[in-house]
N, C-alpha and C positions, 0 to 999 in steps of 0.2 A: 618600273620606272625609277631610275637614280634617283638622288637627295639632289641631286643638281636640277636634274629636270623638274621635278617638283619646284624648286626655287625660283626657277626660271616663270613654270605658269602661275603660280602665284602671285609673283614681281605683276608681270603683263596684266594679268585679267582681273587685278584691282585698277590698272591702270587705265583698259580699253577703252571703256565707255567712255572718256574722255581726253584720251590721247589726242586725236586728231586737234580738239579745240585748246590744247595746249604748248601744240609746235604749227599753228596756224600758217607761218612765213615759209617754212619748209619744199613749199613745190619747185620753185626755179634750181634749188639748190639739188634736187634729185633726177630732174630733168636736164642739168647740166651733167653729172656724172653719169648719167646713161647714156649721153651724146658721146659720151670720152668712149664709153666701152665699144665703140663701134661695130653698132649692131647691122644686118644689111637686112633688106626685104625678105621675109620666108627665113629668117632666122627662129631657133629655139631656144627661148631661156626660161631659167628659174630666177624666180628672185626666194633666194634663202633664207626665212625666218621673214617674210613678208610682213607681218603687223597685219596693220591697217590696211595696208595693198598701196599706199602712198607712193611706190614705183611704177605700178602696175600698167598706170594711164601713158608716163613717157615708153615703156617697157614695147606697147603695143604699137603706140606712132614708129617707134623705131622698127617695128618689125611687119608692121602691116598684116594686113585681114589674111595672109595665107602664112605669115611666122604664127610659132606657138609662143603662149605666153602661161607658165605655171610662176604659182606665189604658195609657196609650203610654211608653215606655221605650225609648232605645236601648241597654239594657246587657242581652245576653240573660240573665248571670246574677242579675240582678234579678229580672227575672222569672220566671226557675227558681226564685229565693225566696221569691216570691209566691204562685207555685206549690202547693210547699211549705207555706206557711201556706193553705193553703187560700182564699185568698183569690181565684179566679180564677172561686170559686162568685159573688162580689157584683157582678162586671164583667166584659168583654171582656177579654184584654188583647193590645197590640197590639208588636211591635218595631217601632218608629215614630220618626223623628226628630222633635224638635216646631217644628224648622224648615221641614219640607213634610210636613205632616200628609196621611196619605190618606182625606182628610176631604173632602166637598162642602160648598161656602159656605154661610154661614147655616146650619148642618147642627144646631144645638148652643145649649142654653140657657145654659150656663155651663164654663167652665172655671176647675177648682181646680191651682193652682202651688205645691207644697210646696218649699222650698229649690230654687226653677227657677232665678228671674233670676241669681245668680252662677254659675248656670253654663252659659248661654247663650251661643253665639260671636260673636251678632249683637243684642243686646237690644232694639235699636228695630225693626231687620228681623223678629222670632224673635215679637217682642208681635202686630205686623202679621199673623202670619201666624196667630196663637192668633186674633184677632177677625176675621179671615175666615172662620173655621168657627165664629163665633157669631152669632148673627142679632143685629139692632140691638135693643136693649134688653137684652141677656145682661149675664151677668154675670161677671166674673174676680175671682178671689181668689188672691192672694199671698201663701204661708202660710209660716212657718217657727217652730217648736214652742218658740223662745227666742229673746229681741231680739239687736238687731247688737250693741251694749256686751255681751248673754252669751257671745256666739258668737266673737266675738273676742278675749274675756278665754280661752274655752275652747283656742281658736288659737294663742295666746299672741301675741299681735299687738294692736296699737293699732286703734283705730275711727278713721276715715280722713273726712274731709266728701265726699268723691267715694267714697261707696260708693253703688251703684245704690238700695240701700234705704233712704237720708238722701232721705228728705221733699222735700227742695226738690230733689234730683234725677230721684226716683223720679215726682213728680207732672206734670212736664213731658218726660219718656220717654212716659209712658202718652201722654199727652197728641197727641204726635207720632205715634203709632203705633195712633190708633183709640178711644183709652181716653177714661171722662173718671175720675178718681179719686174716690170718695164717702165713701171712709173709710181713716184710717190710724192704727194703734197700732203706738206699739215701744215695749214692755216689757220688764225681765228674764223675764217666764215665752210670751212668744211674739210675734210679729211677723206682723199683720193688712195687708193693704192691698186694701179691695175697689174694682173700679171696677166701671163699665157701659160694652158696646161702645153707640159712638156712631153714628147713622146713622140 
């Protein structure tokens, strides 16, 4: 395992046990970005670095008791907390890198990324590998529950123009890596960016 990934489950699985009861308001705002990624009945997704499974529950409404619903996570205590919230009734879920998904190509009508791309070890490799396991026309969504100016004021840090999620980076990343970009919002109350895989 990289020094990244190590970083990564480290960060989380101090965080797990009480993640959920620290972004309490967060449901409207994950359940409107899964509405956007228009999902249809009997559709397939993943949600990429799932957490808590905090998508999981719109993930399924939108795709009904005959769509598939995976939540991959390399942090097993995420998913012990998913767990936990009972949410493992709405999806699969899987300890999964989402840099080699054990996923078959084209396998997949969409994938939802809640707070993924920063933490990614390889973001144009890591995208590449999300749109291999979605068939040409899928769809990806890049979601995060409050824009980069909140998330960084919340950090106590400046907002940076080479942040993956500034627009004119984030469009030509996708871009290199399978995507075409169709849609981007950054707001204070959340950060949208949908593309379609390309092919």
């Amino acid at each position: 395992m990289s020094d990244d990934h190590t970083h990564v489950q480290e960060f989380f699985t101090a965080r797990a046990a009480d993640w959920d009861a620290r972004f309490p308001d967060d449901g409207p705002a994950y359940a409107a970005a899964v509405a956007e990624l228009g999902l249809r009945e009997g559709d397939r997704v993943l949600d990429a670095g799932c957490g808590t499974g905090r998508a999981l529950p719109p993930l399924r409404a939108a795709v009904g008791p005959s769509g598939t619903v995976l939540g991959a996570d390399l942090t097993p205590a995420m998913l012990r907390a998913a767990v936990r919230a009972g949410r493992d009734r709405d999806g699969q879920l899987l300890l999964a890198d989402v840099a080699a998904l054990p996923l078959r190509s084209e396998s997949l009508d969409a994938v939802f990324g809640a707070g993924l791309i920063s933490h990614l070890p390889d973001p144009p490799e890591n995208l590449r590998e999300l749109a291999r396991v979605v068939r040409p026309g899928g769809a990806l969504a890049l979601f995060h529950p409050i824009g980069r100016a909140a998330l960084a004021a919340r950090q106590g840090r400046q907002i940076t123009p080479g942040d993956l999620r500034a627009e004119p980076s984030l469009r030509p990343l996708l871009a290199g890596s399978g995507w075409r970009m169709t849609s981007y919002v950054d707001e204070d109350a959340r950060f949208l960016a949908l593309a379609v895989r390309e092919g």
